[in-house]
C-alpha positions in Angstrom: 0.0 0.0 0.0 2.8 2.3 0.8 4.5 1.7 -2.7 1.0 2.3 -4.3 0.5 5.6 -2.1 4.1 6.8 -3.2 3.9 6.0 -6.7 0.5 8.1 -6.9 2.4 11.0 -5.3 4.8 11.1 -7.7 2.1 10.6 -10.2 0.8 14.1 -9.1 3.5 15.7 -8.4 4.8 16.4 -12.4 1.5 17.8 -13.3 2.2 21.5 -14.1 0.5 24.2 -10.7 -1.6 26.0 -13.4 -1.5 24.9 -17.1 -1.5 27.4 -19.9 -5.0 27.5 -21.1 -5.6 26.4 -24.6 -5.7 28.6 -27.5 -9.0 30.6 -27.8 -10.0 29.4 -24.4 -10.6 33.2 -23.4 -12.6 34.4 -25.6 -15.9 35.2 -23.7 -19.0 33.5 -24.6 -21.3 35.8 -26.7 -18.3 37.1 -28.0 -16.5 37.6 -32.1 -13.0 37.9 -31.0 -9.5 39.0 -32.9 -6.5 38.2 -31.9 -2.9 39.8 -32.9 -1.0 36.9 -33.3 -1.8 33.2 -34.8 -3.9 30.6 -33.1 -5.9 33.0 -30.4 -2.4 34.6 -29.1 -1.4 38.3 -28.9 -3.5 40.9 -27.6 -7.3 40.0 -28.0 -10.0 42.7 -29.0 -13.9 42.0 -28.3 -17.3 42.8 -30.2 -20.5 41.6 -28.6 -22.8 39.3 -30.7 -24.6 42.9 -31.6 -21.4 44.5 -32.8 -20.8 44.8 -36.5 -17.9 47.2 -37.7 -17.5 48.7 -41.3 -14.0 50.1 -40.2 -11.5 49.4 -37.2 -9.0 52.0 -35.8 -5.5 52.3 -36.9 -3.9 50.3 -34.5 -6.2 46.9 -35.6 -6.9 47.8 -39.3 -5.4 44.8 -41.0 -3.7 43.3 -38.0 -5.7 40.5 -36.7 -4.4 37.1 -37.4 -6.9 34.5 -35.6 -10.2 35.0 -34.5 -12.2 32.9 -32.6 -16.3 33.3 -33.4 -17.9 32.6 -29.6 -21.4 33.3 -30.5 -24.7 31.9 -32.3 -24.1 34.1 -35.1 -22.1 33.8 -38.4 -19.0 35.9 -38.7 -18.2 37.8 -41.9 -14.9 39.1 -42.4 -14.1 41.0 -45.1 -10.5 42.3 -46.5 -11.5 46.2 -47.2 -13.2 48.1 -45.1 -17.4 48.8 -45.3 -17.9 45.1 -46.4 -15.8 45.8 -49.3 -12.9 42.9 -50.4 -12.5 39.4 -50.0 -14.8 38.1 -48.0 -14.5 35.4 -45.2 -17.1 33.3 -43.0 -16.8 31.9 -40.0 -19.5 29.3 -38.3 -20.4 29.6 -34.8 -18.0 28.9 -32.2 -15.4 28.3 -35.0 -11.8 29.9 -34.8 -9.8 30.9 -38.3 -6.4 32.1 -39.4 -5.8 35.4 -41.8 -3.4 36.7 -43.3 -1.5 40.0 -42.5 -4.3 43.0 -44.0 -6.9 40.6 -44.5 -9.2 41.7 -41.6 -10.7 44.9 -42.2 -14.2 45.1 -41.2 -16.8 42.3 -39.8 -20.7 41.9 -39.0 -22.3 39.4 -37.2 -25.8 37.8 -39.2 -27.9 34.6 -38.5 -27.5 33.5 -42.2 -24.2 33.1 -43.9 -26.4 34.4 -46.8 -26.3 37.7 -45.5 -22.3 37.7 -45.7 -22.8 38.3 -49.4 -24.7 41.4 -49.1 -24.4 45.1 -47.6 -27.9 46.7 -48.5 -28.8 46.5 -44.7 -27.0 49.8 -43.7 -29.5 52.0 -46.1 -31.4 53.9 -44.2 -35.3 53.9 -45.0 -36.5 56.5 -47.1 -33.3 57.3 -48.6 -31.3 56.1 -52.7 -28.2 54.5 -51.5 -25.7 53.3 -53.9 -22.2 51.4 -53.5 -19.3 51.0 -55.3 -19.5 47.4 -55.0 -22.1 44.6 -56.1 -25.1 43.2 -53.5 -24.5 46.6 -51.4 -20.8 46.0 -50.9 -18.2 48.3 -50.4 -18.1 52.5 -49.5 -22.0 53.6 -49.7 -23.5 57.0 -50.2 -26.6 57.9 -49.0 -28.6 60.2 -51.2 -30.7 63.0 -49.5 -32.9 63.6 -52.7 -33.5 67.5 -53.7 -34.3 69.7 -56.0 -31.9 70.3 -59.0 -31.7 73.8 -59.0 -31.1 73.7 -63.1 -33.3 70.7 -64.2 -35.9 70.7 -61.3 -35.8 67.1 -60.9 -36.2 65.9 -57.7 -32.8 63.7 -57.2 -29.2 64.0 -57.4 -26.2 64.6 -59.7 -22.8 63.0 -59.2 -20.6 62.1 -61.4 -18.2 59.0 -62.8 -16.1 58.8 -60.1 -19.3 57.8 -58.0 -21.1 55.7 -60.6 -21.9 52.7 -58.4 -22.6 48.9 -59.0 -25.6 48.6 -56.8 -28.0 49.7 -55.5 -31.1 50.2 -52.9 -33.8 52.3 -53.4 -35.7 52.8 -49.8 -38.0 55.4 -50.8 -41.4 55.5 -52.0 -40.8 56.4 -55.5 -39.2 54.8 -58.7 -35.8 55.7 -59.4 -34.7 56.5 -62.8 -30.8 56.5 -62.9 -29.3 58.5 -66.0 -25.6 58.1 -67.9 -25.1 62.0 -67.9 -25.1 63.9 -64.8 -27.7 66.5 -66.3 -30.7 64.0 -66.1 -29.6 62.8 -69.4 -28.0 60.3 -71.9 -28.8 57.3 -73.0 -27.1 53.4 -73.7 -27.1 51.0 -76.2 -26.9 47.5 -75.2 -24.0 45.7 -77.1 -26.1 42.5 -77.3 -28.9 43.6 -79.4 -28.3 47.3 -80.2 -31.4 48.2 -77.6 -31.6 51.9 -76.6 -32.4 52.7 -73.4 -33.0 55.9 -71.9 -32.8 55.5 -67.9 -32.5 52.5 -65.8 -35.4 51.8 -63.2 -34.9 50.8 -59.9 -38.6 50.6 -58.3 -39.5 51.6 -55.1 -38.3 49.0 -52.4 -35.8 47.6 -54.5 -32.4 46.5 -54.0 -30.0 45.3 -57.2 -26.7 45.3 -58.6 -26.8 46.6 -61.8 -26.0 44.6 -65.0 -24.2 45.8 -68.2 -24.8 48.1 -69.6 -25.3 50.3 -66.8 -22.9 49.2 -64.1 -20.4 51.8 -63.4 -22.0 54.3 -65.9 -24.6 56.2 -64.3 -24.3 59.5 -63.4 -27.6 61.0 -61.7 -30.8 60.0 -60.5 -34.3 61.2 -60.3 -37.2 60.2 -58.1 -40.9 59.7 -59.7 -44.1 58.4 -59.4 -44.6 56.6 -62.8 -41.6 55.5 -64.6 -43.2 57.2 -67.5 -41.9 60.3 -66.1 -38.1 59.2 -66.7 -36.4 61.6 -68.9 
């Protein structure tokens, strides 16, 4: 008995006081968390399951390398800010490895579905438009008003803000234009069509198709799309 008694001593005796706990162990439950280095080490930042961020500070834009997702929720991470870039997922209560720059903004959504899409942050009653496709990437919001020239109730923007989709939250159609004066028209390559705005209907979210995309210039609000220049 005294053998047995001794060996189980010594038995105990090499198990480490306080073992290290295991990677991603602390990240709190509820909880999307970064880390700064690989496999849940470095210093660790938080966001609640209601958190979502388009943009992180300086000193955590691009730096995560590891996350750990400790909630119910999916995680999207995407490589640009706003939802813009490469985009990752992350089940619940997964972890995942990134590389340097990749993590640049995040959002938390019951459906991994709703990774793929950004239309969510247009506010109602209100054109928003984004630089990238399913409401992706930067987004303006567009307080309509009157044109002071043209009278049309929208707005006037330019090419370098032509965007690729598209929500329209307002109760009126939207007729988009090529020409920032209300104006313009396209010809579809496919079948030599002409077409003299592109409608976006009231309640309606899309990315536009060729030969639109990227082209449009200004927008006008209506009741009938009969009314589009």
């Amino acid at each position: 008995m005294t053998a047995v008694l001794a060996l189980l001593s010594a038995a105990f005796l090499v198990l480490p006081a306080n073992a290290d706990p295991l990677p991603f162990d602390d990240c709190p439950a509820a909880t999307f968390c970064l880390y700064s280095g690989a496999d849940g080490t470095g210093e660790r930042r938080d966001f609640t399951d209601r958190q979502s961020l388009e943009s992180y500070d300086p000193a955590w834009d691009g730096k995560a390398l590891s996350a750990k997702n400790n909630t119910a929720l999916w995680a999207c991470v995407y490589g640009d800010p706003q939802y813009g870039g490469v985009l990752q997922t992350v089940k619940p209560a997964n972890k995942d490895a990134y590389e340097a720059g990749a993590v640049r903004s995040h959002k938390l959504v019951p459906a991994r579905a709703r990774c793929f899409t950004g239309y969510e942050r247009c506010p109602d009653n209100r054109v928003c438009t984004f630089t990238g496709p399913n409401g992706r990437g930067p987004m303006t919001v567009h307080l309509p008003k009157t044109d002071a020239a043209t009278q049309n109730y929208g707005n006037s923007y330019g090419a370098a803000a032509a965007p690729k989709s598209v929500w329209n939250r307002t109760r009126k159609h939207v007729c988009f234009y090529p020409e920032p004066t209300f104006t313009g028209s396209w010809t579809d390559p496919a079948d030599s069509r002409k077409y003299g705005a592109y409608v976006v209907l009231r309640g309606d979210s899309t990315t536009i198709p060729e030969p639109f995309v990227r082209t449009v210039q200004s927008h006008e609000l209506v009741n009938g799309t009969a009314e589009c220049q």
